[in-house]
N, C-alpha and C positions, 0 to 999 in steps of 0.2 A: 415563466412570468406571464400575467397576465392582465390583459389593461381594459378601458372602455375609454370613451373619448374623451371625456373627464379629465382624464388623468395621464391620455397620450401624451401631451405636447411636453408637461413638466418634465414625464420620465423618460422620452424618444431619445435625448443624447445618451444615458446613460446604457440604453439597451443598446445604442449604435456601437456601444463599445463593448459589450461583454455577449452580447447573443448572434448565433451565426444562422439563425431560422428564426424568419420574421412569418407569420401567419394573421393576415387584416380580414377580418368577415364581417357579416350582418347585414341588416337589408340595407343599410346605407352604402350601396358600392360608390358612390361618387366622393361619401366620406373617406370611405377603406383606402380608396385609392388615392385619393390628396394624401394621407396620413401616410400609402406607402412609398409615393414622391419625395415627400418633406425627409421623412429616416432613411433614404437613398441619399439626401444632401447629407446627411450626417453619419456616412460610414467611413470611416478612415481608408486612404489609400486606395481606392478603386478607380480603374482606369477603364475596362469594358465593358458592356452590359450584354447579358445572353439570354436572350427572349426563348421560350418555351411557350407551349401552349397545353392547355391538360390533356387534349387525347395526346399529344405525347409522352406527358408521363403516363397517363394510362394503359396506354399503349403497351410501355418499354420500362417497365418497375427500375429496371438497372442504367437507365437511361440518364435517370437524374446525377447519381451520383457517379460516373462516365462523364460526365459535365462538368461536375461541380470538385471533380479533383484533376480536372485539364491544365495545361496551362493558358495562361491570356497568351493569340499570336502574335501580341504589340509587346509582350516581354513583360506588361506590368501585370495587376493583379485584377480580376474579375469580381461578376458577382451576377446572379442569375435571376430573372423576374418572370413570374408565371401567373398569366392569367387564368383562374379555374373554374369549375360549377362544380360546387357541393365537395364529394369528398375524392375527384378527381385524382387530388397528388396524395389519396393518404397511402395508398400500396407504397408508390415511390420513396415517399420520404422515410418510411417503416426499415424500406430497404437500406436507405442511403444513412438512417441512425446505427443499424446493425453493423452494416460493416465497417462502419468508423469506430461503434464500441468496441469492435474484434481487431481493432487497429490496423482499417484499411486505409488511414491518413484524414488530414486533418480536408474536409470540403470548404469552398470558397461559402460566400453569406449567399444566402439564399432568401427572395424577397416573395410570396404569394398573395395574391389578390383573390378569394375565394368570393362568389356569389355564389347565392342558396345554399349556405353554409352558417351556422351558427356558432357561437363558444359552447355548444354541447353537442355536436359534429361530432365523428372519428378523428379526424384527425387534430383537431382540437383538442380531445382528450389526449393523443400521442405525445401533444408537444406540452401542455398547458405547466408540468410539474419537472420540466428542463431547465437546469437551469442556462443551456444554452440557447433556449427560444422564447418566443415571446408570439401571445396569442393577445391580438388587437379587436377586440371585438366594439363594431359601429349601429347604432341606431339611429335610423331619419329625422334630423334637426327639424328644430320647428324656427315660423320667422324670426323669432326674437335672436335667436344664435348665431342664424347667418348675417342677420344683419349687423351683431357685433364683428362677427368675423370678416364679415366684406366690408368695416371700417379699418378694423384690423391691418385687413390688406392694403388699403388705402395706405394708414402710416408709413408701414413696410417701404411703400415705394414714392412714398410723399408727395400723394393726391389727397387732401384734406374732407373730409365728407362728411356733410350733416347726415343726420338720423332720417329724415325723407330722402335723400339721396341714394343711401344706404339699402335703406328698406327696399328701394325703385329695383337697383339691380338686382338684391336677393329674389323679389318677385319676379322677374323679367327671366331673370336663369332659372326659374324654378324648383329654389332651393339648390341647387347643383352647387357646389364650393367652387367646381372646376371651369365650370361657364363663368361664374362670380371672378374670380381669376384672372379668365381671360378680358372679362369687360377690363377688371380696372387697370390692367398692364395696357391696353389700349388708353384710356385716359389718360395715365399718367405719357405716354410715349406722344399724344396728343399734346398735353401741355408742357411737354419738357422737364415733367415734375421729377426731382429725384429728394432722398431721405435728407440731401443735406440745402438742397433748394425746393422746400415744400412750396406748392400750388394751391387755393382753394378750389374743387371746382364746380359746377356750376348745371342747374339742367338743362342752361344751352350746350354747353358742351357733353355731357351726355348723350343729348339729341344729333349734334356731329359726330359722333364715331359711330352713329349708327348702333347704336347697344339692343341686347334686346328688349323685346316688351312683349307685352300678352299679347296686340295685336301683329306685330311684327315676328312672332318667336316661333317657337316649336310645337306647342302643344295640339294647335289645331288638328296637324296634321298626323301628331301622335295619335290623337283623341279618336281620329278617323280609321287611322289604322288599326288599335287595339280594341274598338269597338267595330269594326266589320262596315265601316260605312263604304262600302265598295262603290259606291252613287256620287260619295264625295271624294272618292282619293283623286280623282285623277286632274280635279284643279287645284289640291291641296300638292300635289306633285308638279305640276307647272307652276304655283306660288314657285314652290321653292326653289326652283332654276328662276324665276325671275325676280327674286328678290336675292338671291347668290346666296341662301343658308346653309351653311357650313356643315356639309355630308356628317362626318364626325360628331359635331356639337351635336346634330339632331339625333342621331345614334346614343349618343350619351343619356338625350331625353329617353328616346326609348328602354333604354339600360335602366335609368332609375324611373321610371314610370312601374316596369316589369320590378323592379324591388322594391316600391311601395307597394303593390300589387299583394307581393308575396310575404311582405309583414301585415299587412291587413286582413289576408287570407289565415294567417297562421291565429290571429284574433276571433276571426269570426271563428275558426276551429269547424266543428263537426255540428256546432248547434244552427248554422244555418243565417241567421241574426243577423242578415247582412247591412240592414238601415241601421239596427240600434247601435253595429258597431260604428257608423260612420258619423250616428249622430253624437257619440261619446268622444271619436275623434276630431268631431270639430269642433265641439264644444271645448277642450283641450289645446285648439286651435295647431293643431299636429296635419290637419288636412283644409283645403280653403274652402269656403261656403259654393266657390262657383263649380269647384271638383268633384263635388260630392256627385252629382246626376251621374257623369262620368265613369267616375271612381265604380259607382252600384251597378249600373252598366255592366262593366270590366272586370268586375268580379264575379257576376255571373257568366262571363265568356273563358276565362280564366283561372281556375281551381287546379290545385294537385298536380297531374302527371304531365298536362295540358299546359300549367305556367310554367314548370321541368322545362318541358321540351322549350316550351318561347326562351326564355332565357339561355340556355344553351345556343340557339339560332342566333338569336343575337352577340353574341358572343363569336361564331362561325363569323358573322358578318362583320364585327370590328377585324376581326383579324383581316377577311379577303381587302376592307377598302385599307386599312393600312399597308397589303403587301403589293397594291395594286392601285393607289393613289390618282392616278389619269383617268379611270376608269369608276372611282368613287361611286357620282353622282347616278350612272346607271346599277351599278351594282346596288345600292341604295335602296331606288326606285322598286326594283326587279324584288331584293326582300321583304320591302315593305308592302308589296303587292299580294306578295302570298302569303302573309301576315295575316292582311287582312281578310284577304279571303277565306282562311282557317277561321276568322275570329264569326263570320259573318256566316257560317255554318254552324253555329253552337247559340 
């Protein structure tokens, strides 16, 4: 099976029931991965979750399925989430389809999050015509979407939101569903809103929970980093210990900054075109007027083998501050340092 964002959400319960290899790609990783949270709430009967990460199925081809025909230690049933780059799990999963056709038993669900991965990837084509999987493919939303969808969420959790309200936090999270998320679960826990006692709220209350915004957010320092501004990181790095921004959340920005990057790059192609592509993309309004300087920047620091590798680092680095949480905001720092120093060489 195979789906686009379109048409995720209608069809998500029905794959939660009949497919046992879930595959989310496209330059939208913040989409891919809301989309592969949400079909996690909708999988019958799972009780553990068993994190992977791609070099080890890379690593270990028989790894995967060694896992995924375990038992849960808690005695219920499992199900396995693997964060990857590009075609990371496709050996693994190649393996782990074979010896279940050759009836080496039936594997728990299997959830992948692929960056730098398309629906015309390897492994993509492996699964696309199973009818036991289902290949998700995401494209970077533009404002009009998130900001239905961060009203969306508003109802869900019965915080009422005008259309400028709406719009505030899709821009403030910078298009991220995931940041969007987090804003309005903070509002509503703010007002005590819930779906059966709705709240209006308000951009005073916005402005108390602290949400974010352009000039309070992430980008500046993203901006700095993935353009090499080595002059500027290192107060863009004491901002962010002293306004407390959320190690993770800002990881995040850099994750989907590095996958607009990498659908814009795949645009401009080989012809070079780097303005006219940014100027068609705003014009489209797919990218923001104040981005674009930025954006052309970072596209000339970041092509091919170069935004490979960034993405991958980034990815190394979600993993070390989630296994190592105390230690975050230095581990952080310390990546985003050599980031930019890479970038600030090109």
């Amino acid at each position: 099976m195979k789906l686009t964002q379109r048409d995720f959400t209608a069809q998500m319960h029905r794959a939660a029931q009949t497919c046992r290899i879930f595959f989310f790609c496209g330059p939208d990783e913040a989409g891919a991965s809301a989309a592969a949270n949400a079909l996690i709430e909708q999988l019958p009967d799972v009780d553990e979750k068993v994190e992977l990460a791609g070099s080890d199925l890379k690593g270990d081809a028989g790894r995967l399925g060694d896992e995924a025909r375990s038992s849960s230690l808690f005695g219920g049933s499992r199900f396995i989430y693997a964060r990857v780059a590009g075609d990371e799990a496709h050996d693994a999963l190649q393996t782990l389809i074979e010896t279940g056709d050759a009836g080496g038993g039936e594997a728990c669900p299997l959830v992948i999050v692929a960056t730098s991965a398309t629906d015309k990837s390897r492994t993509a084509k492996l699964l696309e015509k199973r009818k036991d999987a289902l290949v998700a493919m995401f494209w970077p939303p533009d404002l009009r979407s998130v900001t239905q969808s961060v009203r969306a969420m508003g109802d869900s959790a019965g915080v009422r939101l005008n259309g400028d309200l709406a719009e505030r936090i899709a821009r403030g999270a910078n298009l991220d569903v995931r940041l969007a998320q987090s804003e309005v679960t903070k509002l509503a826990t703010y007002l005590d809103a819930s779906p059966q006692s709705p709240v209006a709220a308000s951009a005073e209350d916005l402005f108390e929970i602290g949400a974010v915004s352009e000039e309070e957010g992430f980008m500046p320092l993203v901006n700095a980093v993935f353009s090499g501004e080595v002059t500027k990181l290192p107060a863009e790095l004491k901002r962010m210990r002293e306004v407390s921004l959320n190690p993770v959340g800002l990881l995040l920005a850099c994750e989907r900054r590095a996958a607009q990057l990498g659908m814009l790059a795949g645009k401009v192609g080989t012809t070079g075109a780097i303005a006219q592509t940014l100027e068609a993309e705003q014009k489209a309004r797919r990218i923001f007027w104040r981005d674009r300087r930025d954006l052309e920047d970072q596209l000339r620091r970041w092509r091919g083998k170069e935004l490979s590798q960034l993405t991958s680092r980034l990815m190394e680095m979600h993993r070390e501050l989630l296994t190592n949480s105390q230690a975050s905001e230095l581990l952080l720092a310390q990546g985003l340092t050599r980031i930019a120093r890479a970038a600030a060489k090109r």
